[in-house]
C-alpha positions in Angstrom: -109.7 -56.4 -15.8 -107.8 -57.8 -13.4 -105.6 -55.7 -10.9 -103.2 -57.8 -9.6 -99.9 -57.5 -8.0 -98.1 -60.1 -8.9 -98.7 -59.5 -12.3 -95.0 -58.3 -12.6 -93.2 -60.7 -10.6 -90.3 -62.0 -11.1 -91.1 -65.2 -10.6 -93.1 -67.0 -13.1 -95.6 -70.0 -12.2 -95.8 -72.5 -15.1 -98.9 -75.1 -15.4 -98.8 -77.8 -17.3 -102.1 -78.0 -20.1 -103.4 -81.4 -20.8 -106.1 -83.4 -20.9 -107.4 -83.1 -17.0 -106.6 -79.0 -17.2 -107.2 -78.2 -20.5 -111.1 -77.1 -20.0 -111.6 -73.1 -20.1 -112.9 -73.4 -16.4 -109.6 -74.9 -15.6 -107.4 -72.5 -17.4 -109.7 -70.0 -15.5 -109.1 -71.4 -12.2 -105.1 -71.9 -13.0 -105.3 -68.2 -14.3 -106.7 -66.9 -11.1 -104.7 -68.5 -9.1 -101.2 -67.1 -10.4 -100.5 -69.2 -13.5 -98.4 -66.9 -16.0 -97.5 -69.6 -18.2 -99.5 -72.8 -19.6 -96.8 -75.2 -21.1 -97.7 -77.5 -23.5 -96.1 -81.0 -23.7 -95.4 -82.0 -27.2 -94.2 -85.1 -26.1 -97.7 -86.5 -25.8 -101.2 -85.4 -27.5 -101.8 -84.4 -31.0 -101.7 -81.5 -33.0 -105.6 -81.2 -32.4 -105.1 -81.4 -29.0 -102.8 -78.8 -28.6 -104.6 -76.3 -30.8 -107.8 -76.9 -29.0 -106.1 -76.1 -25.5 -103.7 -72.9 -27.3 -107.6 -71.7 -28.4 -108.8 -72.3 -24.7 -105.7 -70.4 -23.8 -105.9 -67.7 -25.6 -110.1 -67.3 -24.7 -109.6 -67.5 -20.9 -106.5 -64.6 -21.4 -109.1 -62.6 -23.6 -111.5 -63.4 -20.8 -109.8 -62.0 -17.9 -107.5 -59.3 -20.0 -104.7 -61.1 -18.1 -101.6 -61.9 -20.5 -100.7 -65.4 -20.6 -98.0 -67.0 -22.2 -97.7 -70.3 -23.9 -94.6 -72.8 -23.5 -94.0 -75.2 -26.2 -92.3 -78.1 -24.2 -90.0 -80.2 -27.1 -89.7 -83.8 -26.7 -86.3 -83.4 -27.9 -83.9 -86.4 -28.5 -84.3 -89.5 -26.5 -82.1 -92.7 -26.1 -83.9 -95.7 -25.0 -83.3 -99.1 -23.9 -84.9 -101.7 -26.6 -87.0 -104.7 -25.8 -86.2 -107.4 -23.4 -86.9 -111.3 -23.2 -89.2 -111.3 -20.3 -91.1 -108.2 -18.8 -88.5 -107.0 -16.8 -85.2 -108.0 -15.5 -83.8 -107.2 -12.2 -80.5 -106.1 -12.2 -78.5 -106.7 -9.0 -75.7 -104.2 -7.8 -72.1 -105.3 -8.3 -73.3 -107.5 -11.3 -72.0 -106.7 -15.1 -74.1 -105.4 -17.7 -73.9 -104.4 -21.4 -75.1 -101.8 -23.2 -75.3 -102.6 -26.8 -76.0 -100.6 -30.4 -76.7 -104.1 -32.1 -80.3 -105.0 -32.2 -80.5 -107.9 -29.3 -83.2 -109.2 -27.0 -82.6 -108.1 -24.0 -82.0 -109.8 -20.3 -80.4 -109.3 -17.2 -76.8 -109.6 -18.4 -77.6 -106.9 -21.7 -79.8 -104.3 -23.5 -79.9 -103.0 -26.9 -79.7 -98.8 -27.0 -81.3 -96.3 -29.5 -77.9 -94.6 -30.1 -75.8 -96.2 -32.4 -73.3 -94.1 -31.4 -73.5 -94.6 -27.6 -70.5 -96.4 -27.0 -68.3 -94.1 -28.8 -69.5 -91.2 -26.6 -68.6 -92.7 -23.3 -65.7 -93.4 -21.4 -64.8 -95.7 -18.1 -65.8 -94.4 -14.9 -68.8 -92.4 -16.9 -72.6 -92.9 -15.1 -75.3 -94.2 -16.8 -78.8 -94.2 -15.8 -81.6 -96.4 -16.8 -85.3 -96.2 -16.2 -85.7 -92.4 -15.0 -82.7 -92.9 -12.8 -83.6 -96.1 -10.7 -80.7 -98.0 -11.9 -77.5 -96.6 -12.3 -74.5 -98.1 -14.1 -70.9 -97.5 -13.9 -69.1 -97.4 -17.2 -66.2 -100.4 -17.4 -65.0 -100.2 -21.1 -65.9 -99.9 -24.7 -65.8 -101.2 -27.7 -67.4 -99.7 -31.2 -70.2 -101.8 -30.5 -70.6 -102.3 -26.5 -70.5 -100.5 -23.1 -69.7 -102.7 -20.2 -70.7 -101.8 -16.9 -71.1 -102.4 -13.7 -74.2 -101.9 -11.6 -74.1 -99.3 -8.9 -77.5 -99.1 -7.8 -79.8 -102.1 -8.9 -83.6 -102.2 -9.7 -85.9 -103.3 -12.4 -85.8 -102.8 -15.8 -88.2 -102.8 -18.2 -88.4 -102.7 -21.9 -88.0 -99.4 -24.0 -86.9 -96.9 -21.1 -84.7 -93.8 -20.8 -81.4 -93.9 -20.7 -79.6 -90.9 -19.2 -76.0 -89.9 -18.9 -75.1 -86.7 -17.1 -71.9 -84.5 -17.9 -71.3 -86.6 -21.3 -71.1 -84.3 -24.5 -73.3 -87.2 -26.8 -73.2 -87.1 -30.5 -77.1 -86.4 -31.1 -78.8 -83.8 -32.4 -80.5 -80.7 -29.9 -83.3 -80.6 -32.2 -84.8 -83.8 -33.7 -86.9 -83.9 -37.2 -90.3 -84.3 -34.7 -88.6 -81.1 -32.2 -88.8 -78.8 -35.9 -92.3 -80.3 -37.0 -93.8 -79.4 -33.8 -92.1 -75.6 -34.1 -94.1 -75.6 -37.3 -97.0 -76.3 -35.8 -96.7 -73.7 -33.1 
């Protein structure tokens, strides 16, 4: 058994399982050196997967009589930008750009989102953020269908990436169908 004394700290350090950690003699060397928590990231790998690294898990803990807990990490919901003419577009600050719920091919002047209710969320002068945060967009106006905005911070924009928008109450679900068939599964 292993005496150690930060076994009871307050502070928790949380690894992240996957393929390049997932090997017992990985777990082992995370383990030893102060992992409390293995999370598992249900946003990629499969149900296999995931039980072969809980079983490694749970072997390594058994191994070193050291409790470790396992974090199911949700993909939860995600909005995304649809697909786009070319491979990416640049999109230049001070230029306009829409944000639509219709099913377009996107370019540099407008982009197709997953949330059909998207523009019925926001509101002018609300931030949107595209491709992990590179590009951000200012909200202009709406319509049932469209967000027109104006671009902040430029950058390149690919096809099928996040769309974020901070301190906006959006009508989507905290838990998607896929977020309660992974649950099951853990």
């Amino acid at each position: 058994m292993i005496s150690d004394p930060n076994l009871f700290r307050k502070t928790k350090i949380v690894c992240t399982i996957g393929p390049a950690s997932g090997s017992d003699q990985m777990i082992e060397k995370l383990a030893l050196a102060g992992m409390n928590v293995a999370r598992l990231n249900f946003s990629h790998g499969t149900y296999e997967q995931h039980a072969t690294h809980i079983e490694a898990i749970r072997r390594v803990s058994s191994k070193l009589s050291l409790p470790l807990a396992i974090l199911q990490d949700l993909p939860g919901p995600k909005i995304r930008t649809g697909e786009l003419k070319k491979e990416a577009v640049w999109l230049n600050e001070g230029d306009d750009f829409t944000l639509t719920n219709k099913q377009v091919v996107g370019d540099e002047h407008i982009a197709s989102v997953s949330l059909a209710s998207l523009p019925n969320d926001v509101s002018p002068g609300n931030i949107i953020f595209l491709n992990d945060g590179a590009i951000k967009l200012e909200v202009v106006s709406t319509t049932n269908s469209e967000i027109r905005c104006k671009v902040v911070v430029g950058g390149m924009l690919a096809p099928k990436r996040g769309v974020n928008i901070p301190s906006v109450r959006l009508n989507v679900p905290s838990i998607t169908d896929e977020d309660l068939s992974h649950l099951l599964f853990g």
